[in-house]
Steps between C-alpha positions, in 0.01 A plus 500: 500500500865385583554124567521535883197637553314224294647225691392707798163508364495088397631457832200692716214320224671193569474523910197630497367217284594250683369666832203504287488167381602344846165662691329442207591131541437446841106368498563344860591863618202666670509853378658815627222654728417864629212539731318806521762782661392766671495846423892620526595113446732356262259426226348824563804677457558272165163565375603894570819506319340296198208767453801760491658353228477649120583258242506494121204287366632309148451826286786671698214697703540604835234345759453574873356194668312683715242483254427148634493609837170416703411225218544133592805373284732234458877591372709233342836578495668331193747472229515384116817262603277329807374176377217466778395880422468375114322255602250639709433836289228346281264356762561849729440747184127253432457553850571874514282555176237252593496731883555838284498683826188382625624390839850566440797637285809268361797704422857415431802617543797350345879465576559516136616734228219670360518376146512150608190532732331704172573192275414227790150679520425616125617064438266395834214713465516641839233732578584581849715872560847430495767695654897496449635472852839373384747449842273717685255322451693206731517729741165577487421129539713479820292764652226246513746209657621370183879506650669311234355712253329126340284501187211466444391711833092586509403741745093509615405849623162560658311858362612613873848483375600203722691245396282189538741216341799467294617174251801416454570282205265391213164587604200239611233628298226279732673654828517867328135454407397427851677785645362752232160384631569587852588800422 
């Protein structure tokens, strides 16, 4: 890889760090809403385009995610480089193997390079799927009102396919909790 293209690279971690970090920082900030859309809405058309998708789990293997499709789940959109995603990976992978599907399904799909993601997870223990979205996967997250593209961004689908909320920033395990239970 020639110089240019590295810098390039260090340049688009570094932003979207700090976008990351900023949100992430912001505990005063209430967090990035969707109410329940309805059918032909926004987040229905979000929730449409993400079940469309085929992406490479950590093995390289192609995945359609509309194998999740009328199952209650909550995507996390993340990256190795994203301090608040680092942070909150342990206490959403107990939560996703403590649920294991009961009620729900955690996946997540990272703007990453899949043998960082493969390391982060084989070092973390993550036992939720994972999917390499890489800058797609931004796009993906703007689908659901993420405009800036901001990391971490969690995204709460009902097993009707509706979005029901999305999180912007580090999550609030207590607040996440309560909403789960709603569902």
């Amino acid at each position: 890889m020639n110089k240019k293209k590295l810098a390039a690279f260090a340049a688009v971690a570094v932003l979207f760090g700090a976008l990351g970090a900023v949100f992430g920082l912001k505990k005063d900030a209430p967090p990035l809403t969707t109410a329940i859309a309805p059918t032909g809405g926004p987040a229905h058309t979000a929730t449409t385009n993400l079940y469309a998708q085929t992406l490479n789990d950590l093995s390289g293997k192609p995945q359609a995610l509309a194998q999740w499709k009328g199952k209650a789940l909550l995507v996390n959109f993340w990256a190795t480089w994203c301090g608040p995603c680092v942070q909150e990976m342990p206490e959403l992978s107990a939560l996703a193997d403590e649920e294991a599907g009961k009620r729900f399904n955690v996946i997540g799909v990272g703007i990453d390079s899949p043998s960082a993601m493969s390391e982060f997870a084989t070092k973390h223990n993550i036992k939720y799927p994972l999917y390499v979205g890489g800058m797609g996967g931004t796009e993906l997250s703007r689908g659901f009102g993420n405009p800036s593209g901001g990391l971490p961004f969690t995204v709460l689908i009902g097993a009707d396919g509706q979005v029901k909320k999305t999180y912007l920033g580090k999550l609030k395990f207590d607040e996440l909790k309560a909403d789960l239970a709603a569902l």
